[in-house]
ROFITOR-342305 format. One record per atom (N, C-alpha, C): residue number from 0; x, y, z; residue in one letter; atom name. Coordinates in Angstrom, 2 decimals. Each point is the difference from the previous one (the first is absolute). Example, Ala and Ser with C-alpha at 12.3 -4.5 7.8 and 13.67 -1.06 7.14 Angstrom:
<sites>
num, X, Y, Z, residu, atome
0, 13.19, -5.69, 7.80, A, N;
0, -0.89, 1.19, 0.00, A, CA;
0, 0.90, 1.20, 0.00, A, C;
1, -0.35, 1.05, -0.72, S, N;
1, 0.82, 1.19, 0.06, S, CA;
1, -0.77, 1.09, 0.73, S, C;
</sites>
This chain:
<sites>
num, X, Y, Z, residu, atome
0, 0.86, -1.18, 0.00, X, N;
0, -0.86, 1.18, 0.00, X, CA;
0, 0.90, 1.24, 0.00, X, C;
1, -0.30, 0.92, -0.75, X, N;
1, 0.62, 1.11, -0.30, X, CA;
1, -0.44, 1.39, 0.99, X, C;
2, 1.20, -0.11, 1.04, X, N;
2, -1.13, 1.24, 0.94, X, CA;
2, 1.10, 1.22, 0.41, X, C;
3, -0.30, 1.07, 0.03, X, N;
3, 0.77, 1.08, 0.25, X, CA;
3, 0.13, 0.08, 1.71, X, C;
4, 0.79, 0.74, 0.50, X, N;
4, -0.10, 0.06, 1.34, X, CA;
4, -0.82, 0.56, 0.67, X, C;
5, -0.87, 0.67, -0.07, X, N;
5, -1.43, 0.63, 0.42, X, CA;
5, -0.87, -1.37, -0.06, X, C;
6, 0.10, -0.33, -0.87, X, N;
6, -1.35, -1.15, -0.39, X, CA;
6, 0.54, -0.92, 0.63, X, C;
7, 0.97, -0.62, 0.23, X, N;
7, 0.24, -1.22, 0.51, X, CA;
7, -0.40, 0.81, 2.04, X, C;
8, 0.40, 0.59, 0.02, X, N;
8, -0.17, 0.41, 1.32, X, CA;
8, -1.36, 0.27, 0.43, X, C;
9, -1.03, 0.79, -0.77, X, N;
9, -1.72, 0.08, -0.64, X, CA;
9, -0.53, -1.51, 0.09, X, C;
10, 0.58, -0.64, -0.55, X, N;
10, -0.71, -1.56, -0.04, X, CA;
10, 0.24, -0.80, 1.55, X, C;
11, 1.44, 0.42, 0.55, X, N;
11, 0.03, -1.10, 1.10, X, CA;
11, -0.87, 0.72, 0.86, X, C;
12, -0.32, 1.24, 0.22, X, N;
12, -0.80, 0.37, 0.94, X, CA;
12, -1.13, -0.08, 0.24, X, C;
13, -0.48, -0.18, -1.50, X, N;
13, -1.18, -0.47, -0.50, X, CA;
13, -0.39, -1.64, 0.85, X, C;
14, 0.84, -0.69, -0.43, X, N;
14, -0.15, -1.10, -0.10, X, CA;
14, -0.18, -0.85, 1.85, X, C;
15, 1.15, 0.95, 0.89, X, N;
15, 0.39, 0.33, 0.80, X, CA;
15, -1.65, 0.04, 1.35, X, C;
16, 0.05, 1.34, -0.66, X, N;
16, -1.83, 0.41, 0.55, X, CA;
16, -0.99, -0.91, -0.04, X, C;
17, -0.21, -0.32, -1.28, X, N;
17, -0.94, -0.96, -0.30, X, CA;
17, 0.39, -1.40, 0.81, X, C;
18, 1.24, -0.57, 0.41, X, N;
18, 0.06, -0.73, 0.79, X, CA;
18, -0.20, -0.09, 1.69, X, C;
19, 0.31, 1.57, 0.12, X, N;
19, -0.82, -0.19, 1.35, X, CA;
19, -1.09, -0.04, -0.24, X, C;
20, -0.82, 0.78, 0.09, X, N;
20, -1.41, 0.26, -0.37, X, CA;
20, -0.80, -1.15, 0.00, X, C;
21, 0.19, -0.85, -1.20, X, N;
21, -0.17, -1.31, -0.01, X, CA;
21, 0.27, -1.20, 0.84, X, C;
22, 1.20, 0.09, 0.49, X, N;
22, 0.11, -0.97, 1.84, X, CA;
22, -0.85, 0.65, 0.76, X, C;
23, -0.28, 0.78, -0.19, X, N;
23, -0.43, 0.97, 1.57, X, CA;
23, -1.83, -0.69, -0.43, X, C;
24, -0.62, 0.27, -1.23, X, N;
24, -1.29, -0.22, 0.10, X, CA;
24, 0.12, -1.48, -0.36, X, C;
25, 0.61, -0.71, -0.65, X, N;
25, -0.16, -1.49, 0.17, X, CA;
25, 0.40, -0.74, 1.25, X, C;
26, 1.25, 0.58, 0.98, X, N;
26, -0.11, -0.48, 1.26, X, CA;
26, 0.91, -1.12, -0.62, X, C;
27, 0.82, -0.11, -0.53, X, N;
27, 1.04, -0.79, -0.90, X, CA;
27, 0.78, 0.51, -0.89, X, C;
28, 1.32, -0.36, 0.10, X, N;
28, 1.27, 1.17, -0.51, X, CA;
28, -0.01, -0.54, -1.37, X, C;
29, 0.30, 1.10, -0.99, X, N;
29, -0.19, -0.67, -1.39, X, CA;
29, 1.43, 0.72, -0.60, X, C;
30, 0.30, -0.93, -0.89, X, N;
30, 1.51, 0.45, -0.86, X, CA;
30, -0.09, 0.52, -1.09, X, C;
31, 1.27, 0.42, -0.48, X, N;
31, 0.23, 0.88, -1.04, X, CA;
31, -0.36, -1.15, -1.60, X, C;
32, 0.26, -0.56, 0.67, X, N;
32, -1.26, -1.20, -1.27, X, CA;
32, -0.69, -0.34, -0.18, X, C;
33, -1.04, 0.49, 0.83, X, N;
33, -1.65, 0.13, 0.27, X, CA;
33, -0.15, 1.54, -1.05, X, C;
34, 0.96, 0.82, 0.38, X, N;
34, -0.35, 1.21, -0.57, X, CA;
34, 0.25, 0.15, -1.54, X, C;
35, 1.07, -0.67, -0.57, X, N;
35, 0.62, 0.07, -0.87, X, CA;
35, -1.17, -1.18, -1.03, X, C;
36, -0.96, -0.43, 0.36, X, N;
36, -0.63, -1.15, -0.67, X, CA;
36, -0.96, 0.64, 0.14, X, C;
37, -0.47, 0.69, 0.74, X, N;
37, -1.63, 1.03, 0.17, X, CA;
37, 0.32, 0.76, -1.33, X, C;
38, 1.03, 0.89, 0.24, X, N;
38, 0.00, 1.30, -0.74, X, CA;
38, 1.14, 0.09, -1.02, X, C;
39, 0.84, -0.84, -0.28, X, N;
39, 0.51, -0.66, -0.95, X, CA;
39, 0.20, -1.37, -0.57, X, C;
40, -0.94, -0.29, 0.18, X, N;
40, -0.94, -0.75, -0.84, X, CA;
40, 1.86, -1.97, 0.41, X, C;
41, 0.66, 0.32, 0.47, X, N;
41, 0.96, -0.66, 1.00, X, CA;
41, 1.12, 0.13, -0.37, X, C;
42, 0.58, 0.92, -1.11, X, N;
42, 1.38, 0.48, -0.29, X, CA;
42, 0.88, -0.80, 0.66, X, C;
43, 1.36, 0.33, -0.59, X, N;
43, 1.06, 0.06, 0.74, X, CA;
43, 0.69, 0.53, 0.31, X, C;
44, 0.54, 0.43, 0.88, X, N;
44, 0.97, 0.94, 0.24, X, CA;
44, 0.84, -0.15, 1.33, X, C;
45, 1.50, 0.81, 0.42, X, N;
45, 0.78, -0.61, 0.17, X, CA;
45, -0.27, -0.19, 1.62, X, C;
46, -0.04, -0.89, 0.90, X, N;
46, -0.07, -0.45, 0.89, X, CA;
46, -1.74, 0.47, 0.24, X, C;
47, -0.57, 0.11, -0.43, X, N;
47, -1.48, 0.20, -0.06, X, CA;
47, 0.09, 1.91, 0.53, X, C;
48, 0.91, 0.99, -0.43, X, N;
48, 0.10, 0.57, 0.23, X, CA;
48, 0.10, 1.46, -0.86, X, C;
49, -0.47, 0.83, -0.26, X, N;
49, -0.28, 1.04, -0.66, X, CA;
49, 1.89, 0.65, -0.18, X, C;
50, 0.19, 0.20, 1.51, X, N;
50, 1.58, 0.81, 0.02, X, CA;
50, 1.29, -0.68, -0.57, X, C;
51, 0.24, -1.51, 0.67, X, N;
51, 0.52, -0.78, -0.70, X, CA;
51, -0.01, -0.14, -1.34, X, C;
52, -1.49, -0.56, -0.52, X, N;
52, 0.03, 0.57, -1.45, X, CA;
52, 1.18, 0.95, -1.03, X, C;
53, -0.53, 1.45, 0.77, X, N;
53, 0.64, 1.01, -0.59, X, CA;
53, 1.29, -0.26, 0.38, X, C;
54, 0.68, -0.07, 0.97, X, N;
54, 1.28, -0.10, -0.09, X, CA;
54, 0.77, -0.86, -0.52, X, C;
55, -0.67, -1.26, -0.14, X, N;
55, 0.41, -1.18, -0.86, X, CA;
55, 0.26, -0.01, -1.62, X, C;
56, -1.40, 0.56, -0.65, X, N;
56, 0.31, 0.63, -1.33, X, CA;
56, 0.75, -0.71, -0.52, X, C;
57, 1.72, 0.90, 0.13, X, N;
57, 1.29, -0.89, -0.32, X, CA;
57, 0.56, -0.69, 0.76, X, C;
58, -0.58, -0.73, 0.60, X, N;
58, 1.00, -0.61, 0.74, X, CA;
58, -0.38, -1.58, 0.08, X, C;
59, -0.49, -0.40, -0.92, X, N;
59, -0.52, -1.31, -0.09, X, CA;
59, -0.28, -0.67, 0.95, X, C;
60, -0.37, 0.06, 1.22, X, N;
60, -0.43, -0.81, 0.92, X, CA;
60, 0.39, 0.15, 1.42, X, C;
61, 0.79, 1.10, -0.09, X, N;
61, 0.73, -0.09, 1.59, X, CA;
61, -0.34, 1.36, 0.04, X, C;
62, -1.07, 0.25, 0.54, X, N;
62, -0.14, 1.38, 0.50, X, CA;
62, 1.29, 1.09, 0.99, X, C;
63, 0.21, 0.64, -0.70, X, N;
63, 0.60, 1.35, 0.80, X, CA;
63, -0.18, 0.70, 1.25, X, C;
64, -0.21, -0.75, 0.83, X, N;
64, -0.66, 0.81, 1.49, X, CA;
64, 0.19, 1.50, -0.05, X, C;
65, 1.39, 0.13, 0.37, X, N;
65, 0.44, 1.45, -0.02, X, CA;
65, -0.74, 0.82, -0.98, X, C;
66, -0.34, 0.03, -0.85, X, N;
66, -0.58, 0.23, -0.94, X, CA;
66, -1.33, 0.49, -0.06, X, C;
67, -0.57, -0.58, 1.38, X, N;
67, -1.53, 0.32, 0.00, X, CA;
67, -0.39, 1.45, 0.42, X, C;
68, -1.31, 0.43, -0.64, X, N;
68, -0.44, 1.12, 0.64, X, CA;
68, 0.05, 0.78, 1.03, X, C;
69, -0.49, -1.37, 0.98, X, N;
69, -1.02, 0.26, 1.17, X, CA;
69, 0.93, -0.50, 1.09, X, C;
70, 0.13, 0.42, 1.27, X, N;
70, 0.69, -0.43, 0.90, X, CA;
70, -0.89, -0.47, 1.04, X, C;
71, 0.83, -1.55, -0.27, X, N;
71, -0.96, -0.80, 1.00, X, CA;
71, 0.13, -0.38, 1.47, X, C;
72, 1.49, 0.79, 0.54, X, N;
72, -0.36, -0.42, 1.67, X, CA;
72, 0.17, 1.91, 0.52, X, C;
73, -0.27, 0.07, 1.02, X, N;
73, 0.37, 1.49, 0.64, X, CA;
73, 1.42, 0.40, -0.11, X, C;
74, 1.13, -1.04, 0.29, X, N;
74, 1.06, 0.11, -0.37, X, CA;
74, 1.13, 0.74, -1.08, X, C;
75, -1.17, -0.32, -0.91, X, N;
75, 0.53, 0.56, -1.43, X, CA;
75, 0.30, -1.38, -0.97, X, C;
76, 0.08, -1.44, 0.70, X, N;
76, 0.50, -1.04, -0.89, X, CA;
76, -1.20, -0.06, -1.34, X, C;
77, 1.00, -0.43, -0.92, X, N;
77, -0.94, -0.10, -0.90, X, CA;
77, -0.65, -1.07, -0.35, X, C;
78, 0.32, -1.46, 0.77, X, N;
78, -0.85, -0.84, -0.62, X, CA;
78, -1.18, -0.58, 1.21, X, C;
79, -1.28, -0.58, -1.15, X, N;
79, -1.44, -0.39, 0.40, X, CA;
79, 0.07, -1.00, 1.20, X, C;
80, 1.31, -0.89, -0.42, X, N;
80, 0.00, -1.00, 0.85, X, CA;
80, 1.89, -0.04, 1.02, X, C;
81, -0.48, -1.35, 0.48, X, N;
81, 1.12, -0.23, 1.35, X, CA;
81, 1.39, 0.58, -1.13, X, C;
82, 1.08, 0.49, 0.37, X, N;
82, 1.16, 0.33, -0.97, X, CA;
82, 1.24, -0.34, 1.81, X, C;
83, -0.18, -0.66, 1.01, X, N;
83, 0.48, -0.72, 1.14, X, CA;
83, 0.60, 1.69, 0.38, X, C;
84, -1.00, 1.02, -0.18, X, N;
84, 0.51, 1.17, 0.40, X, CA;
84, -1.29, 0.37, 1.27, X, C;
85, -0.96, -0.16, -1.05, X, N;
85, -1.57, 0.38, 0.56, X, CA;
85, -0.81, -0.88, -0.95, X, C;
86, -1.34, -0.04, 0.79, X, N;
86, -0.97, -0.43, -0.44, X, CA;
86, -0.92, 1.24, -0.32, X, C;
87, -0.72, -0.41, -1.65, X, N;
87, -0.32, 0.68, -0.49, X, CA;
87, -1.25, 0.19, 0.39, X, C;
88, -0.99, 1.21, -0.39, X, N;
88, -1.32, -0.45, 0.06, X, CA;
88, -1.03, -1.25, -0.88, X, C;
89, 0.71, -0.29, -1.22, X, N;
89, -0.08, -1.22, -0.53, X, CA;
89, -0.39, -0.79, 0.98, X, C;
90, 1.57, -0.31, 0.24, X, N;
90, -0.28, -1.22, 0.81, X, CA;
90, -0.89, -0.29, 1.45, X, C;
91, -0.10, 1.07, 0.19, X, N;
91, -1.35, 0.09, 1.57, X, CA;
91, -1.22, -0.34, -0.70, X, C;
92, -0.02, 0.86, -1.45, X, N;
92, -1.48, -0.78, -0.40, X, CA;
92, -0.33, -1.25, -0.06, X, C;
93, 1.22, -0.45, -1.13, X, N;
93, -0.12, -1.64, -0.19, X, CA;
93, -0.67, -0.66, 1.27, X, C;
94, 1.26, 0.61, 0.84, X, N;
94, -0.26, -1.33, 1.46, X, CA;
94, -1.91, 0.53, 0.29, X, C;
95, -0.49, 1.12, -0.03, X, N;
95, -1.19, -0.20, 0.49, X, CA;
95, -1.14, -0.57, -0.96, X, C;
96, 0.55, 0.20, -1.48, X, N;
96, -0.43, -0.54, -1.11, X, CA;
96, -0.40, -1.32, 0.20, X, C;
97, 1.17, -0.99, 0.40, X, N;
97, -0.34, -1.39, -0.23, X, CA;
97, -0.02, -0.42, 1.40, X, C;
98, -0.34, 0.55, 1.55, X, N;
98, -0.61, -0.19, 0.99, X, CA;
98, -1.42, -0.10, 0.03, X, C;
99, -0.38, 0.99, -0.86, X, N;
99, -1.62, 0.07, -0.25, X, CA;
99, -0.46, 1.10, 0.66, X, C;
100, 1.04, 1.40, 0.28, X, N;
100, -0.72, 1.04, 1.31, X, CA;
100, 0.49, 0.89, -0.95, X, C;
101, -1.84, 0.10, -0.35, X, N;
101, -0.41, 1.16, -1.16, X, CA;
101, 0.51, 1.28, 0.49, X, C;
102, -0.40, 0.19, 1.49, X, N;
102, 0.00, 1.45, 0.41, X, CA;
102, 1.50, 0.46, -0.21, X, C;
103, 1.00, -0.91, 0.61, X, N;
103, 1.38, 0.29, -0.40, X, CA;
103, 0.51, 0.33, -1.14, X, C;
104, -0.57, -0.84, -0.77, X, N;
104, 0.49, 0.12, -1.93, X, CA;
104, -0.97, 1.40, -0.40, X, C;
105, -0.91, 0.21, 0.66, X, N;
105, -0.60, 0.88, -1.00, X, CA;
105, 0.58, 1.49, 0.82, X, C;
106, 0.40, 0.08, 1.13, X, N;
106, 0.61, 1.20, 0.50, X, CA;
106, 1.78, -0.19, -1.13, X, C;
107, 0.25, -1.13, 0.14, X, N;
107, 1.60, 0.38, -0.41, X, CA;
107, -0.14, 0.17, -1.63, X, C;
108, -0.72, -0.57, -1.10, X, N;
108, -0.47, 0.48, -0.81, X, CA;
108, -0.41, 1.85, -0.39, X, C;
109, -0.70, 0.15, 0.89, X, N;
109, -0.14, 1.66, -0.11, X, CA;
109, 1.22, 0.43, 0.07, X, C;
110, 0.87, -0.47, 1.34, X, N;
110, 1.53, 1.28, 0.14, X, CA;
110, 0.59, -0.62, -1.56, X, C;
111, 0.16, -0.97, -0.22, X, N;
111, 0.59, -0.51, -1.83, X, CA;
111, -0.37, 0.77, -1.11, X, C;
112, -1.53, 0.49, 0.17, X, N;
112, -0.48, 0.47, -1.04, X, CA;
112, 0.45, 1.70, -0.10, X, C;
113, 0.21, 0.24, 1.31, X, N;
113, 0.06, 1.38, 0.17, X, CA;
113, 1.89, 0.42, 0.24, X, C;
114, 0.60, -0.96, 0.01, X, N;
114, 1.52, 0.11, 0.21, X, CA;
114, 0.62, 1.56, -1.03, X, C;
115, 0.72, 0.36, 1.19, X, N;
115, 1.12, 1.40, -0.96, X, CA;
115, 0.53, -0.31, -1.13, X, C;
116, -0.31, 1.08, -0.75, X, N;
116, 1.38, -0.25, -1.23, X, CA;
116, 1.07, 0.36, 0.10, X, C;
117, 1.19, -0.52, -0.50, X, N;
117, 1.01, 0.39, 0.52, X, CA;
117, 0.51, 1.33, -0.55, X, C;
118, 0.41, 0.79, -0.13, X, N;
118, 0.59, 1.21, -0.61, X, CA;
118, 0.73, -0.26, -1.30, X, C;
119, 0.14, 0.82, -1.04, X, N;
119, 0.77, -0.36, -1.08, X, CA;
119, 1.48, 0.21, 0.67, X, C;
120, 0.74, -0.57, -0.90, X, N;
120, 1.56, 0.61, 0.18, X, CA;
120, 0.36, 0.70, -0.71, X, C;
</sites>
């Protein structure tokens, strides 16, 4: 998928929202492949992920962390998941993701959807 950096950042938030929203009134945490099969009809893209995506582009398969938009811990680190530095907000979702505690996934979902961008350089 061909996405500029606005849009890839536009879509995860999108996508993001709509995932809380959706745990919160189904009372069951739903994934980014629930969303991606609703409203894109089940695409692919790179780790089921809008940002990845874009940063991947060129990079055939190994996404660019550093690279990403959006900064995903308070820290400033840049990646979604464990990097044995910090744990990401990713990964807090997952774990409440596949526990089954909607309320958790759908609060850490919102801070995901709503995460800083990072500043240009």
């Amino acid at each position: 998928m061909q996405l500029t950096r606005q849009k890839a950042i536009q879509e995860h938030r999108k996508m993001w929202n709509w995932i809380a929203d959706t745990s919160e009134r189904l009372c069951i945490p739903v994934s980014q492949q629930t969303y991606l099969e609703k409203f894109f009809g089940g695409i692919t893209i790179e780790n089921n992920c809008f940002l990845c995506d874009y940063v991947c582009g060129p990079c055939n398969g190994n996404p660019t962390c550093i690279s990403c938009p959006l900064l995903w811990t308070s820290s400033g680190i840049e990646y979604c998941t464990d990097n044995s530095m910090d744990v990401g907000y990713y990964d807090l979702w997952e774990y409440a993701y596949y526990t089954r505690n909607y309320i958790e996934a759908a609060r850490l979902a919102r801070i995901i959807a709503n995460l800083p961008e990072k500043e240009y350089e």
